[in-house]
N, C-alpha and C positions, 0 to 999 in steps of 0.2 A: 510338372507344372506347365511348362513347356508347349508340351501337347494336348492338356487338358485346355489350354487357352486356345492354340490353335483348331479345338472342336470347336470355341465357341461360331455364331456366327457374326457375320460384320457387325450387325445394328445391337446383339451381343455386347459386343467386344466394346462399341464406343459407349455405350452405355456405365458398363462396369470401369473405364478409364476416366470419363466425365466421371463419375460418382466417386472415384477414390480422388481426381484433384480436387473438385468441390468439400470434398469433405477436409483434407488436408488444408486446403486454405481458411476452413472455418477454424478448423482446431487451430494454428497457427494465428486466426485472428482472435480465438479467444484465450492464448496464451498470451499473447502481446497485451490487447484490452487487461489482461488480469495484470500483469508487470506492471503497466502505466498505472492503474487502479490502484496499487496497493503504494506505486509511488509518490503520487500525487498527496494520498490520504496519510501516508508518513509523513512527508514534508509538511503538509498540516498540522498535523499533530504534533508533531515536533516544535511549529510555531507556535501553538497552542500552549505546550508548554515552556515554551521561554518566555511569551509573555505575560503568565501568569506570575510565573519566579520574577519577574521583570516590575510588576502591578504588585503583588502582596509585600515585594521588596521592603518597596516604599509603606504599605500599610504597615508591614511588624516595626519600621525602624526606630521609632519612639519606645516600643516595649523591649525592643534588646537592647537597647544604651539605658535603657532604666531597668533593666535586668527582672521585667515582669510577665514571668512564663506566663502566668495564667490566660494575661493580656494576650501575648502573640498564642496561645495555645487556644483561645477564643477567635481570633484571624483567620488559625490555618483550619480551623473547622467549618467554616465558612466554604471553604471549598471542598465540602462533601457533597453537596449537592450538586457539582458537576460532572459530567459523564465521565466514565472511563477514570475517576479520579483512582490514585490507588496508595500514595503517603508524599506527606510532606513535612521537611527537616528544617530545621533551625540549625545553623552550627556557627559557633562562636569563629573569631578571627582566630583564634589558636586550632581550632578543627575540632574542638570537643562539641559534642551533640548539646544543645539548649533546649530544644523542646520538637518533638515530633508525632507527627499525627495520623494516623491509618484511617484507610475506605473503611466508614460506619455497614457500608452493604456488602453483601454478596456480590462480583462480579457477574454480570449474565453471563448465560454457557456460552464459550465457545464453540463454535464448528469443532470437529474430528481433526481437520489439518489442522489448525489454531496453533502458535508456536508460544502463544502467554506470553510473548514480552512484553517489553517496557521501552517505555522514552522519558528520559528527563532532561528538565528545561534547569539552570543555575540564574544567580543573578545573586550582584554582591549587593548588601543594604550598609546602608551610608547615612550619615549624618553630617551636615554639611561637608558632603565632603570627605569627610573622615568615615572609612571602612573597619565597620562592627561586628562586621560577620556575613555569611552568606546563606541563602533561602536553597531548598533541592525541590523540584515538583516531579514528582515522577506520577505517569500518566498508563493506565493499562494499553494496549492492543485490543483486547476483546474487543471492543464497539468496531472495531477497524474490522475485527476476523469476520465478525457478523455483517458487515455490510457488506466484504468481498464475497460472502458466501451467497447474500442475494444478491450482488451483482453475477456473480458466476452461474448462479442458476438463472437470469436472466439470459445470459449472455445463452447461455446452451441452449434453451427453450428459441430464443431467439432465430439463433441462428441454426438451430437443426429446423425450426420449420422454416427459413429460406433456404437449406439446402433441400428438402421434399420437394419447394415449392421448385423450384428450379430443373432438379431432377426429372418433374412431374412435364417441366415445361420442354426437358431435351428430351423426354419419350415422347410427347406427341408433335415435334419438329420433327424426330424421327421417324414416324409414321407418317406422318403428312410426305415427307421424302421419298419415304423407300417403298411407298406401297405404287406409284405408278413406274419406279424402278423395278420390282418385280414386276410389273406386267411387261414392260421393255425389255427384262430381259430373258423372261419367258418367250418374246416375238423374234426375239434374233436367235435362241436355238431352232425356233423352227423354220424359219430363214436360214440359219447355216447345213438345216440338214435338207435343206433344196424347197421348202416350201413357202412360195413366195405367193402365195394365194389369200393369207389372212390378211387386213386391213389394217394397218398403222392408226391407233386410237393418239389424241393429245396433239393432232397436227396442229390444232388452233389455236394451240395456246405460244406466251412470247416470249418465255422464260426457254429454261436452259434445256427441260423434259420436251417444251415443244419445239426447238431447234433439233435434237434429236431425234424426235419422230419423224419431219420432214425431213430431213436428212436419211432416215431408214424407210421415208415413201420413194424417195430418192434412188435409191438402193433397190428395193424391190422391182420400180418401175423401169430402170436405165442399167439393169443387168451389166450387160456388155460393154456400157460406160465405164461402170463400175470396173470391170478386169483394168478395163485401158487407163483409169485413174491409177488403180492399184500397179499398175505394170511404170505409169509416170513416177510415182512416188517413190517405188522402186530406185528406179535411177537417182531420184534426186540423192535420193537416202545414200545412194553412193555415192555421189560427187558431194555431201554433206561429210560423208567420213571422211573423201579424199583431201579436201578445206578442212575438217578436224585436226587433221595427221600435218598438214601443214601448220596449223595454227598451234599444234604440240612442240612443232621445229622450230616457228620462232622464236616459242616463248622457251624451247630450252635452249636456244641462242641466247635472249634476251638474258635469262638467268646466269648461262656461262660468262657471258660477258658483265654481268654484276658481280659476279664473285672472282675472275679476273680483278676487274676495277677493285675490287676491295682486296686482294692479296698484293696488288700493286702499292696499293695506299699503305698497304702494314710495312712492304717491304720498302714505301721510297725513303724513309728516314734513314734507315740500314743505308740504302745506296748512298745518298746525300752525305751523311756522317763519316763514310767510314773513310773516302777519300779524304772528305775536311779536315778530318784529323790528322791524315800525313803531313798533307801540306799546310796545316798550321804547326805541328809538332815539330816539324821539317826546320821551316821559319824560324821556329825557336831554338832549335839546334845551332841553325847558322847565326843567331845574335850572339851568342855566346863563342864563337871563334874570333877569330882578328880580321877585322872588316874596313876596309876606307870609309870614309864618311861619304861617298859617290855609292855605295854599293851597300851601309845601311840606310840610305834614304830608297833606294829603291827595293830594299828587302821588305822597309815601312809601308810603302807602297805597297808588294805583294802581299803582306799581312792583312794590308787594309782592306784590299779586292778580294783575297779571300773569304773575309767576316762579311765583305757587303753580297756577294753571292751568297755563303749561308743563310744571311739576314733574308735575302730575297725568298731563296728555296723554301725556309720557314713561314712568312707568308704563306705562298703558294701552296705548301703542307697542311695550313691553318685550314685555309679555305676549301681545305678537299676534303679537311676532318670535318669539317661541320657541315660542308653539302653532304658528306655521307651521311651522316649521324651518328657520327663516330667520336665525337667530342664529348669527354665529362669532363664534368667539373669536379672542385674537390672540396668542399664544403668544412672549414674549419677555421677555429677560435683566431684571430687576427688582431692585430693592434694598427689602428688607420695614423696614428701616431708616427709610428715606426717604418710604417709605409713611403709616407711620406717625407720621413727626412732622409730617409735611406733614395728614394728618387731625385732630390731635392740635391744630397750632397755627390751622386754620382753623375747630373747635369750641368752641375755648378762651372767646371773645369770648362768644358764647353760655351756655358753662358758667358765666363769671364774672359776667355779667349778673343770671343765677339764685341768685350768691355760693355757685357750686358749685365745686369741687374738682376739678380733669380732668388727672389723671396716667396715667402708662405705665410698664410693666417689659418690658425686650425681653431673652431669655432669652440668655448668655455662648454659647451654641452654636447660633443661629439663625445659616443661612450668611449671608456678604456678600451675594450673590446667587441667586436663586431662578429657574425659568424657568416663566412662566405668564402670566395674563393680569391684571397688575395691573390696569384700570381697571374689571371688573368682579370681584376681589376686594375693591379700596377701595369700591365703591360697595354693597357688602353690608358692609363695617364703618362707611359713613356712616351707613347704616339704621341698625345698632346703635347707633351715636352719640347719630343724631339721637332715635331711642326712647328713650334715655336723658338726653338734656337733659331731654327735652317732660316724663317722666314723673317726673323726679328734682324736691322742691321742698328738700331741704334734703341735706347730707352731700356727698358727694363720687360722681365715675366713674375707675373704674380699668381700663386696659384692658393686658393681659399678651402676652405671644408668646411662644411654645415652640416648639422643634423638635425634633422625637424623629429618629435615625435608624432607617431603615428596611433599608437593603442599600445598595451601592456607591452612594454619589450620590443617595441617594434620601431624599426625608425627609418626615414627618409633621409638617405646619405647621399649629397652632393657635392661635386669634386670639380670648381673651374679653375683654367687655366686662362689667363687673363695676358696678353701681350700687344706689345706696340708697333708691329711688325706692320706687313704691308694691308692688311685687307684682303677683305672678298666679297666680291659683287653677290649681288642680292638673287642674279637668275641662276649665278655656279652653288650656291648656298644651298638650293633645293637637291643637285646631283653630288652633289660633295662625296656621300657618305657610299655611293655607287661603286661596284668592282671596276678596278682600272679606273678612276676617274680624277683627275688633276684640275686645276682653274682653268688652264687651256697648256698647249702644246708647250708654248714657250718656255712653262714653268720645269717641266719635265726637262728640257733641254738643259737649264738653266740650273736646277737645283736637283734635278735625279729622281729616283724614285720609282716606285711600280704602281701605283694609286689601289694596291691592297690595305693599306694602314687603317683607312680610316673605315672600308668595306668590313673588315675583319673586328673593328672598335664596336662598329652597329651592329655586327652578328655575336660579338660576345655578350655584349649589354642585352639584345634578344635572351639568347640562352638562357641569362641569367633573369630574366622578366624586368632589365630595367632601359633607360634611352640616353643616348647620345644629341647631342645639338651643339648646333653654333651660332651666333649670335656676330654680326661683323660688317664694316663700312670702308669701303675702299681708302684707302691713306689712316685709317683710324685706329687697326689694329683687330687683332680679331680676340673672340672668348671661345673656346668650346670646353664645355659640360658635361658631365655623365650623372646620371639617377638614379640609384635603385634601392631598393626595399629591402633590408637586412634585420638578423634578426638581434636581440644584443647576448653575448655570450657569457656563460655566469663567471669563465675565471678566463683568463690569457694564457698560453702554453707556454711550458719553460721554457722555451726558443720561437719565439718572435715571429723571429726569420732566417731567410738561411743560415747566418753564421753568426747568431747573435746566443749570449749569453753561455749555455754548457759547449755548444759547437765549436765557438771562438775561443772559452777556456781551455778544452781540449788542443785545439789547433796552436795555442801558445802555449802550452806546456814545454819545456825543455826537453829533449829527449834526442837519443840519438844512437839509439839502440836498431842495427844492420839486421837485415831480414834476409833467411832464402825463400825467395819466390819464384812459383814456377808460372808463365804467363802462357796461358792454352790462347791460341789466335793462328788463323790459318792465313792471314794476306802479311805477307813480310814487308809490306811499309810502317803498319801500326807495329809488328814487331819490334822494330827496329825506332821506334818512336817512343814506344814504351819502355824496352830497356833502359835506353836509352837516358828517359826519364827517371827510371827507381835508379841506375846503376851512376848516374851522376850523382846522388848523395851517399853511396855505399852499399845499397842493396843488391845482392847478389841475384843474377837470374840464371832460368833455364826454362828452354823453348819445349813449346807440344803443338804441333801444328793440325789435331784435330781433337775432339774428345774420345778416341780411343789412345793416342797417344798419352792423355794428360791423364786416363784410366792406369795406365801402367805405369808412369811416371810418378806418378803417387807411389806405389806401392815397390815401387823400384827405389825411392830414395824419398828423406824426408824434408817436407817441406814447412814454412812458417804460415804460408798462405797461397790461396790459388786465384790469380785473375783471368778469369775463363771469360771468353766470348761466347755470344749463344751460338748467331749462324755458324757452324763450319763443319765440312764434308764428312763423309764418312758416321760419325756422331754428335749429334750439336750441346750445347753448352750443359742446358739444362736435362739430356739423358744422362751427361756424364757427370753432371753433382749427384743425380738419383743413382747412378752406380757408385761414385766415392759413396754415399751414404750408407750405401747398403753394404757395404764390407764392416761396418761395425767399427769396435772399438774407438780408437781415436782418429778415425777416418771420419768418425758420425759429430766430430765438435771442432773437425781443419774449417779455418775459415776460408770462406769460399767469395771474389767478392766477382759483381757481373761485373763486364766492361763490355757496353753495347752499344749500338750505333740505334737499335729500336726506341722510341720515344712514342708509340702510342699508347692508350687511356687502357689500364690494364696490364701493360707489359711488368711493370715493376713489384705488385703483387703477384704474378704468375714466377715471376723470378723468385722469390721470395718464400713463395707455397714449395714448389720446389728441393727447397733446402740450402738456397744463397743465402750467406747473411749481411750482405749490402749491394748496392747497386750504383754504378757509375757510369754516366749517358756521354757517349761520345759526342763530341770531340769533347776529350778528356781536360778537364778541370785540372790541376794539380792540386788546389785545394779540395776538392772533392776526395781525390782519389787518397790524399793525404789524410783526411778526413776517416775516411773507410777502412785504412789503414790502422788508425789508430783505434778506433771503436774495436775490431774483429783482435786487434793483436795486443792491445796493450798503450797506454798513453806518453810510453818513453822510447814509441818509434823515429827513428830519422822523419821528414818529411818533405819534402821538393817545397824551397824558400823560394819567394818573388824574383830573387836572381834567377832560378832555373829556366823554369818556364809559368808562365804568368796569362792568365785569361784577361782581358784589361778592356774596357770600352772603347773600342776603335776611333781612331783620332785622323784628321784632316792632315792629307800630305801633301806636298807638294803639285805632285801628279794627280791622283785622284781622292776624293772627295767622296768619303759613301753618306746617300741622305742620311737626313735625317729620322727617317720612319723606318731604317736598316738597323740605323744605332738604338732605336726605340724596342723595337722586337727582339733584337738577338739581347740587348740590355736585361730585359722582362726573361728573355729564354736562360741567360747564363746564369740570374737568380736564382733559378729552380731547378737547374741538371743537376 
C-alpha cells in the first residue's frame, strides 16, 4: 500500500486525501444529523404521548367512576385516527385492565432498519381528586422510521452532491496551480542541466508563480551572482547551526535547571522535617526530666522558635508548591460546621489570653455537607484568625458563614472574620494580599511575620476558583473574607475530621498491649527521638539503619510492625516494603507504617501503592503515629498519652512570640499530617 501510494503523483495523492476527509466528514455529518433526528423526533413523540394520556385522562374519567366501558371504549377510539396510534388501556386503580383499544389500520411499512418500537405516554384519571385508575397510550415508531428514512436519504443525496461539488472544485484549484508549476519546473531542469537560454514565462504576474519566475530570471541572468548568494547562504547556514547548537545548550541548561528546581522542591520538606523533628522530639524529651522553672521557660521558648521557623519554612514550601504547579488539592465530602468550631475552639485559648471575645454565627442554610478541600480552606481561615488575634488588643472576633444558593446543588460559601483590632488604610488594602507584604515596616518589627499568610490565602482561593478581600478602616477594625463555589455533598464521611468520630474512638480505647517494632531510619537523631517515643510507653524497639538492613531484620527476627523511612542510603523505604512483600507469607500482611519528612501532593499514595499500610508526616505527631498504630496492629495497642509528647498550638513566651500567620499555618498544617 505503501508504495502503491508512493507511485501516486503529487496532484494524485492530494486529491485522493481531500476526497477521503471530505467524505468522512460528510458521513460523520450524516451520522450525527441522523442521532439528533431521531432524537429530537422521540422526544416528541414521547410528548405526544403523555399528553394524549394526559387529555383523554380527563375525557374517560366520568366513564370509569360510572364504571361505563362502552363509554370510555367510545373515547379511546377516538384516537385511531391519529398517526402512529397503536393501543390504548384503561386500568382500574387495582391494575386490572377496564377497557382497551387497538390500531383499527395497518401500520405503514417500515424502512429495513425500522426497530417497531414503541412509546408510551401514562397519566392517572381523577375525579376530583380522587384517583380511579390510569390511562396507557402507546404510540408506534413507524411514522418516526419513515421520516428518518427520508431524511437519511435526503441527507445522502445532499451531501454526496457537495462532496462532488467540492471535489470537482479542488481538481480544478488544482489545475489552475499545478499546470504553470509544471512549466516552472520543467524551466529549472533545463537550467540545472546548464541551459540558461530559455525565457522565464509568468515574470508579470504578482502572486507567488510570478515572484518565482523573476526570481529564476534572476538566476539565469546573474549567474555568478547566483554561486556568491549561494556561497553567502552557505555560511549563514552555518553560523545558523552554530546559534542552533547554542540555542540547544541553553535550553538544556534551562530544562536542567527546572528539573533541579523541581527535585529540590520534592526534597526540601525531607530537609525541613527531618531536622524539625529532632529538635522538637528532643524538646520533648527534655520536658519530661527534672527542669528548673529558669530552664522550662526557656526550653518553651525553644519549642516556640522551633514551630515558628517550621511555620515559616511551610509557608515558603507553599509558595513554591504553587509557583511550580505542584499543588493539589483534595476534593472531598466536609462538614463547614465542624470546620469551624474546630478552628474556633483551638484559637479560643489565644483569644482569651488577650481577654478577647471569639465567637461564630453559621448561617440556618449553610449545607450539612460541602465537597472541597477543607484543609486548605481552614488553613486560609487560620490566617484570618490568627491576623486577628495578633492584631486585636481589646473588643472581640466574630467570624459568620453564609451560603447563598447558586443553581441545583450548588452554592456560594462565604466565610468573614470580623474584628476590632487596629485597621488598615485604604492604599495598604490594594497590596495586602502581595508576597512579602505587611502594612509597613513597623508592623513586622512589632508583631513578626513573613507577609506569605495572606499571598499564600489569595493563591489558594485562586486554585480553588474562589477570592479573598478585606474590607477595613484605620481605628475601626478590620473584616477579611473568602468566597467560593462548592458543590453540596450527598452524605458527610464518617470522620469529619482528623480525629473526630471512629479516629477519636480508636484513639480512646483502652489498651495497652507492648509491641516489637523494628524502626528502619538512617539519621540517628530521629532514631533516638522515635524510640525514644514508642519505648516510653513500653514498646520494645530495634534499629536498621538502611532498607537493606530492615530487609534482613525482618527475616532475621519477628516483628509486630515496621516504621520505615523512605529516604536512606543504600535502599530506600519504599524498595524495601516491595522486597518485605515479595517474600510472601506473613511478610505480605506485617504492617508497615511510613514515617517521612516528604509532604508533597502524591507522596502518600505512591506510599501506599507500594505496599505501606499507613503514613506519618514528620515531625512526628504522637497522635498520628498512635493512630497508625492502632489501625495496622490492633485497637488494644499502648499509645504515647498527652504527658509524653504532645504536638500542641504554640503559645507566646516570655522571650519570643511566634506571629500570628506562623500559628495559623503550622495550625492548618498539624490538622492534616
Amino acid at each position: 500500500m505503501d508504495k502503491r501510494w508512493k507511485g501516486f503523483g503529487l496532484k494524485t495523492r492530494v486529491v485522493l486525501a481531500l476526497a477521503i476527509v471530505i467524505l468522512a466528514i460528510q458521513a460523520a455529518y450524516v451520522v450525527l444529523e441522523d442521532s439528533r433526528f431521531v432524537g429530537r423526533q422521540s422526544a416528541e413523540l414521547q410528548d405526544r404521548a403523555d399528553n394524549l394520556a394526559l387529555l383523554y385522562a380527563g375525557a374517560v374519567a366520568n366513564a370509569v367512576w360510572e364504571y361505563d366501558r362502552e363509554a370510555a371504549r367510545g373515547q379511546l377510539q377516538a384516537m385511531r385516527v391519529i398517526g402512529g396510534f397503536a393501543r390504548a388501556v384503561i386500568r382500574e386503580s387495582s391494575g386490572q385492565e377496564f377497557v382497551a383499544v387497538d390500531a383499527a389500520d395497518t401500520m405503514p411499512e417500515a424502512p429495513p432498519f425500522a426497530t417497531h418500537a414503541t412509546v408510551e405516554g401514562n397519566a392517572e384519571i381523577r375525579i376530583e381528586e380522587r384517583p380511579v385508575g390510569t390511562i396507557s397510550v402507546t404510540l408506534s415508531k413507524a411514522p418516526l422510521e419513515l421520516a428518518r428514512a427520508a431524511y437519511l436519504r435526503t441527507l445522502v443525496v445532499t451531501n454526496g452532491a457537495l462532496a462532488i461539488v467540492l471535489l470537482g472544485l479542488t481538481l480544478l484549484a488544482l489545475h489552475l496551480v499545478s499546470r504553470p508549476l509544471d512549466r516552472m519546473t520543467a524551466l529549472m531542469q533545463r537550467f540545472s542541466a546548464g541551459n540558461l537560454n530559455s525565457l522565464v514565462p509568468f515574470t508579470d504576474r504578482t502572486d507567488e508563480i510570478g515572484r518565482m519566475a523573476r526570481a529564476l530570471e534572476v538566476f539565469r541572468g546573474n549567474a555568478i551572482e547566483r554561486r556568491l548568494a549561494e556561497e553567502a547562504l552557505t555560511k549563514r547556514s552555518e553560523e545558523l547551526a552554530v546559534l542552533n547548537q547554542d540555542l540547544r545548550k541553553a535550553r538544556d541548561v534551562a530544562d536542567t535547571a527546572n528539573r533541579i528546581k523541581s527535585e529540590f522542591l520534592a526534597s526540601m520538606s525531607h530537609e525541613i522535617r527531618t531536622p524539625m523533628n529532632g529538635v522538637i522530639g528532643m524538646v520533648h524529651m527534655l520536658k519530661n526530666t527534672a527542669l528548673t522553672d529558669d530552664q522550662q521557660d526557656k526550653l518553651q521558648t525553644l519549642e516556640s522558635s522551633a514551630r515558628g521557623l517550621l511555620s515559616i519554612l511551610n509557608d515558603i514550601l507553599d509558595i513554591s508548591k504553587i509557583e511550580a504547579g505542584r499543588l493539589d488539592l483534595n476534593m472531598a465530602p466536609f462538614s463547614v460546621t465542624d470546620m469551624i468550631e474546630d478552628l474556633v475552639a483551638l484559637w479560643r485559648p489565644s483569644a482569651l489570653s488577650k481577654k478577647l471575645d471569639l465567637t461564630y454565627e453559621i448561617g440556618a442554610n449553610v449545607p450539612q455537607a460541602l465537597n472541597g478541600d477543607s484543609a486548605r480552606i481552614a488553613q486560609v481561615l487560620a490566617n484570618f484568625l490568627g491576623n486577628a488575634v495578633k492584631f486585636t488588643h481589646r473588643g472581640g472576633i466574630h467570624v459568620k458563614v453564609e451560603a447563598h444558593p447558586l443553581g441545583h446543588r450548588t452554592w456560594d460559601l462565604e466565610i468573614a472574620v470580623r474584628d476590632t483590632g487596629i485597621g488598615i488604610d485604604k492604599d495598604v488594602q490594594a497590596r495586602l494580599f502581595q508576597k512579602f507584604t505587611q502594612a509597613d515596616a513597623s508592623m513586622t518589627r512589632r508583631y513578626g511575620g513573613t507577609g506569605l499568610g495572606l499571598a499564600i490565602c489569595r493563591e489558594l482561593m485562586q486554585l480553588m476558583g474562589g477570592l479573598v478581600g478585606v474590607e477595613s478602616d484605620p481605628g475601626e477594625g478590620s473584616q477579611f473574607w473568602m468566597r467560593l463555589r462548592l458543590e453540596e455533598a450527598d452524605t458527610l464521611p464518617e470522620a469529619a475530621s482528623q480525629f473526630r468520630s471512629k479516629d477519636q474512638a480508636l484513639l480512646d480505647h483502652p489498651g495497652s498491649r507492648k509491641l516489637r517494632l523494628l524502626v528502619a531510619e538512617d539519621n540517628l537523631i530521629n532514631q533516638k527521638v522515635i524510640c525514644a517515643m514508642l519505648e516510653a510507653v513500653g514498646h520494645d524497639t530495634a534499629l536498621a539503619g538502611d532498607g537493606v538492613e530492615a530487609v534482613a531484620a525482618v527475616q532475621r527476627e519477628s516483628f509486630d510492625a515496621v516504621l520505615m523511612d523512605v529516604q536512606m542510603p543504600n535502599m530506600d523505604g519504599i524498595m524495601a516494603t516491595r522486597e518485605i512483600r515479595s517474600l510472601g507469607g506473613d511478610f505480605s500482611t506485617l504492617a508497615i507504617i511510613t514515617l517521612t519528612a516528604n509532604a508533597m501532593a502524591g507522596d502518600r499514595e505512591r506510599y501506599l501503592s507500594a505496599g505501606m499500610n499507613a503514613y506519618v508526616s514528620k515531625p512526628i505527631d504522637p497522635k498520628l503515629l498512635s493512630l497508625a498504630l492502632r489501625q495496622t496492629c490492633g485497637p488494644d495497642v499502648a499509645i504515647l498519652h498527652s504527658n509524653e509528647i504532645t504536638m500542641t498550638q504554640p503559645t507566646a513566651t516570655r522571650n519570643i512570640t511566634p506571629s500570628a500567620e506562623q500559628e495559623a499555618a503550622l495550625s492548618a498544617l498539624l490538622s492534616k499530617l
